[in-house]
Every structure is written in structure tokens, then in C-alpha cells.
C-alpha positions as MATLAB code, in Angstrom:
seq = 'XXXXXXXXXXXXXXXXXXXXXXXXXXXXXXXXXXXXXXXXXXXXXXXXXXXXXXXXXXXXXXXXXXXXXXXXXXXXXXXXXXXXXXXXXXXXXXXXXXXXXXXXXXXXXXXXXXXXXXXXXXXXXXXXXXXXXXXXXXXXXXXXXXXXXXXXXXXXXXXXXXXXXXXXXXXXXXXXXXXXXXXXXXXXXXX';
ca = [
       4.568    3.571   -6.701;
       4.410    5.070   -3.225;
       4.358    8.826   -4.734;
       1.278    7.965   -7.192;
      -0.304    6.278   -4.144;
      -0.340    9.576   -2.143;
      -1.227   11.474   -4.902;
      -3.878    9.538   -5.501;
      -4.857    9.691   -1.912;
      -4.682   13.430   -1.722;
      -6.692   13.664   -5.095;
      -9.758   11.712   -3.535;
      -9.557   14.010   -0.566;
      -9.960   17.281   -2.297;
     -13.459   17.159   -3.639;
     -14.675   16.167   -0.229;
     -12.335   19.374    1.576;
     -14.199   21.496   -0.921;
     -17.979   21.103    0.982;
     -17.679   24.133    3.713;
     -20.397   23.308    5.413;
     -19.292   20.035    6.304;
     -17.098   18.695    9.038;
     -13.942   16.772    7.780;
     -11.802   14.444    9.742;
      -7.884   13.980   10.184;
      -6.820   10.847   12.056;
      -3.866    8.131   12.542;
      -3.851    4.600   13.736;
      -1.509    5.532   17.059;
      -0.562    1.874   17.340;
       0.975    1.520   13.498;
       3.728    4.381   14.246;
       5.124    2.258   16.934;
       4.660   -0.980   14.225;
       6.067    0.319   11.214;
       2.466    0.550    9.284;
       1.459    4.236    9.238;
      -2.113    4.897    8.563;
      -4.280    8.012    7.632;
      -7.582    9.020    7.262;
     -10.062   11.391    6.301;
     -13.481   11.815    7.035;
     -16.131   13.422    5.363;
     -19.288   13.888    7.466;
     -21.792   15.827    4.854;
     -24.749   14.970    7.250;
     -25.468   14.442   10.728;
     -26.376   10.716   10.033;
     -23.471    9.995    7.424;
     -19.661   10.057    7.058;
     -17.283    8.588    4.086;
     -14.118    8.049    5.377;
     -10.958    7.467    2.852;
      -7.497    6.336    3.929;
      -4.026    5.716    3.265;
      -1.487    3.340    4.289;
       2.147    2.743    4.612;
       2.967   -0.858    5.312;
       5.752   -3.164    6.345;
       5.257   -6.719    6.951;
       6.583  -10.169    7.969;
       4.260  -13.574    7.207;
       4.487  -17.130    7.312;
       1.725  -19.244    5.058;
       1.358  -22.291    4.366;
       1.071  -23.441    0.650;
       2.495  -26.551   -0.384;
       5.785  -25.588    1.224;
       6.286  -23.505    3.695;
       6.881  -19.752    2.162;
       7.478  -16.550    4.191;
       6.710  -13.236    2.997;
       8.734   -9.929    4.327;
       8.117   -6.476    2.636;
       6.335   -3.373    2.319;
       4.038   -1.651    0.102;
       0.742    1.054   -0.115;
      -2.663    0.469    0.738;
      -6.083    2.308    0.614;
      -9.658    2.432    1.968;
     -12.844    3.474    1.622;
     -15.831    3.276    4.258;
     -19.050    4.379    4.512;
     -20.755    4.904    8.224;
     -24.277    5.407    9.251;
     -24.115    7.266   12.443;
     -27.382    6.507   15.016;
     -28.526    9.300   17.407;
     -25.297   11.654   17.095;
     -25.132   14.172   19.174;
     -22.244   15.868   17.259;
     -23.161   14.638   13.510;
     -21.248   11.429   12.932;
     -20.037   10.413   16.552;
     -21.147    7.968   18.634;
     -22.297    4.354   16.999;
     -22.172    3.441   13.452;
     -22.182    0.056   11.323;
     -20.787    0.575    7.711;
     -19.617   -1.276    4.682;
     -15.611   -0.797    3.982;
     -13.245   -1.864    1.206;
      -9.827   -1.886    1.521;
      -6.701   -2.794   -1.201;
      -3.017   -3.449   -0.482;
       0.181   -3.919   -3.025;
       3.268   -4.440   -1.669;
       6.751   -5.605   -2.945;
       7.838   -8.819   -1.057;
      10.996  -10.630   -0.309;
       9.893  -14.815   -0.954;
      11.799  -17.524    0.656;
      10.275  -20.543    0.209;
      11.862  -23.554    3.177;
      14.908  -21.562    3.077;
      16.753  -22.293   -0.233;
      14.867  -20.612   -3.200;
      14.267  -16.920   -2.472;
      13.331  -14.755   -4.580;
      10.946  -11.052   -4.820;
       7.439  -10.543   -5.834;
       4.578   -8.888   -6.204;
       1.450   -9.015   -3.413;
      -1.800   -7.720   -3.737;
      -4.974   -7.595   -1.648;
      -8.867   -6.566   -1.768;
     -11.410   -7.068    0.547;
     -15.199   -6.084    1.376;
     -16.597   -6.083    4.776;
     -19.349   -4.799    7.374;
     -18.472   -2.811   10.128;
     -19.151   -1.456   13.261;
     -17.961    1.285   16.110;
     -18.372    3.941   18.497;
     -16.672    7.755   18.130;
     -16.211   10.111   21.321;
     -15.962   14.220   19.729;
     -14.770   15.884   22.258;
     -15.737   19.888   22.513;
     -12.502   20.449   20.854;
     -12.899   18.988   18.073;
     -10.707   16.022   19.355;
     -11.634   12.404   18.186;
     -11.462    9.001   19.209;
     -12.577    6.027   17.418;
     -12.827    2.539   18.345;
     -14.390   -0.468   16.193;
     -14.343   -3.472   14.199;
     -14.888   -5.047   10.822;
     -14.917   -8.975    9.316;
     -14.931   -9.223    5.622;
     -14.400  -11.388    2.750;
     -11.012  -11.093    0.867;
     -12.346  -10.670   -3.037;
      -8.322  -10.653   -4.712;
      -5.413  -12.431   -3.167;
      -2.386  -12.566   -5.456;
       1.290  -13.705   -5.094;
       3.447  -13.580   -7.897;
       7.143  -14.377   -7.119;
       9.776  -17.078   -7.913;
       8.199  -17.266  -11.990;
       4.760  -18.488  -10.936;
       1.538  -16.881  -10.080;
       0.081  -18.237   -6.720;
      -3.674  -17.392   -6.375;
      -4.379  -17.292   -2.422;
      -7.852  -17.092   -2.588;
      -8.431  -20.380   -2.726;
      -7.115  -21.052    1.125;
     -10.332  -20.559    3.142;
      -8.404  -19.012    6.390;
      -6.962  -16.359    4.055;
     -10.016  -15.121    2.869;
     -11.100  -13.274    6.223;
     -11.110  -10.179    6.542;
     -11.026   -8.810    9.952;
     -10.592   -4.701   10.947;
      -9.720   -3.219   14.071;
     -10.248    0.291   14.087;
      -8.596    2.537   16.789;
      -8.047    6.092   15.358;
      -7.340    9.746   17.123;
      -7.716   12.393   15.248;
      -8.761   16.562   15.046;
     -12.503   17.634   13.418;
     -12.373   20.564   11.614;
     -15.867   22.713   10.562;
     -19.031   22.036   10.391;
     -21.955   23.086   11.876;
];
């Protein structure tokens, strides 16, 4: 699962590393190496005004939620993105601030314990559409920083574990999506 996930990835990246003339983006979320939840990007910025960012993540994870009993969630899994940013008055092309629209998906394997005596592993899955906005510093070499925020609305929330199917979309407080963005990464091209 995790090999056709990068694959995948790395397939959705080529067409956009194939434009010359545009500037592409590298970055990582510093924060997730120390947390266990590597994430990766790539950013496409095919005009000043514009970028389409894609990204990949690895994910580990320990949750409590309530639903009917108490159940707690512990696992890992893959999980993608895609954005698109409208960049106002760059001085670089696509740096400094932006609103966009994002999407973002997550499966993971899970580990269920439900108020400690049935246990049991699952399946967990995740989608989610949201605004966003930020700010990017590009420094003159080619060094970038990026710092923002998105809410959202969780559109699939599945649990499947102990032989039932538990849809978690209907728990209001579930279906928020929220986005912090803090990336560092390394421009390379364009103009």
C-alpha cells in the first residue's frame, strides 16, 4: 500500500517537473520528522499569480473518540494532497500571501481497542475539502518558508474494525477540518 502510494505520488509530480519554464517546489513539514508523520510536497508555480501544490504523507497516530463506548485508535498509514494557491502581489511569482482551496485523503491501518477488552484491527479512511490561507518568504537562494492555515469540512470518515462498519461522519466535532501549514523547502527554476 505504502509503495503504490509513492508511486502514485511521484507519478502526479512528473507532468508538472516537465514545464521548464516554471519554478517547482521541494518542501517538508520540519515538525512531523520529530512526530513520526513525515510530509512532502511539491509545488508547481506555472505563473506568477498561481501555484498547485501536491503532497505526500507518512503517518503514525494515537486517538481517543468517543462513540458509544469509548474506542482508541493507534496506527499508521499514507495520505495525499492537493492545493491550489492564488498568490497576491508576488514579488518572486508565488511568494508572499495566498488563499486557496485544498483536499486532502488519509488510509491508515489501525489497532481498535474498544474500553479495553475487545481489540481488534481495521481499516481508517479520511477526505476533506477546505479554504486556505498563508504567507511564503523566497529567499534569493531559492530557500522557502511557508506558514498558513486551513478549516475544512471532512466529506468521508470511515472506520471499519471489530466486524462492523462505523461511519464517523455523522459526529459533528469530527467533521472539521483544520490545516496548519509550516513548510521549508528549496525552489528550483523559473524565471
Amino acid at each position: 500500500m505504502k509503495k503504490n502510494s509513492i508511486i502514485i505520488f511521484i507519478l502526479l509530480c512528473l507532468p508538472m517537473l516537465s514545464l521548464a519554464h516554471v519554478a517547482v517546489e521541494a518542501k517538508v513539514n520540519p515538525i512531523g520528522a520529530f512526530t513520526g508523520n513525515i510530509k512532502l510536497s511539491a509545488e508547481v508555480i506555472p505563473m506568477e499569480n498561481l501555484g498547485i501544490e501536491a503532497g505526500f504523507g507518512l503517518s503514525n497516530f494515537p486517538i481517543s473518540i468517543n462513540i458509544e463506548d469509548t474506542i482508541s485508535l493507534s496506527g499508521g498509514g499514507t495520505g495525499g494532497s492537493l492545493a491550489g494557491k492564488y498568490y497576491f502581489m508576488p514579488s518572486r511569482g508565488g511568494d508572499y500571501f495566498y488563499v486557496g482551496a485544498y483536499t486532502r485523503f488519509s488510509n491508515m491501518d489501525v489497532d481498535v481497542e474498544v474500553l479495553t477488552t475487545n481489540r481488534g484491527t481495521g481499516k481508517y479512511s479520511r477526505a476533506a475539502v477546505g479554504l486556505m490561507a498563508g504567507f511564503k518568504w523566497v529567499s534569493t537562494q531559492n530557500i522557502v518558508f511557508e506558514l498558513g492555515g486551513g478549516v475544512g469540512r471532512t466529506v468521508s470518515h470511515q472506520l471499519s474494525a471489530l466486524d462492523r462498519d462505523i461511519n464517523l461522519i455523522a459526529i459533528p466535532i469530527i467533521n472539521l477540518d483544520a490545516r496548519l501549514i509550516l513548510t521549508v523547502g528549496y525552489r528550483f527554476g523559473g524565471a
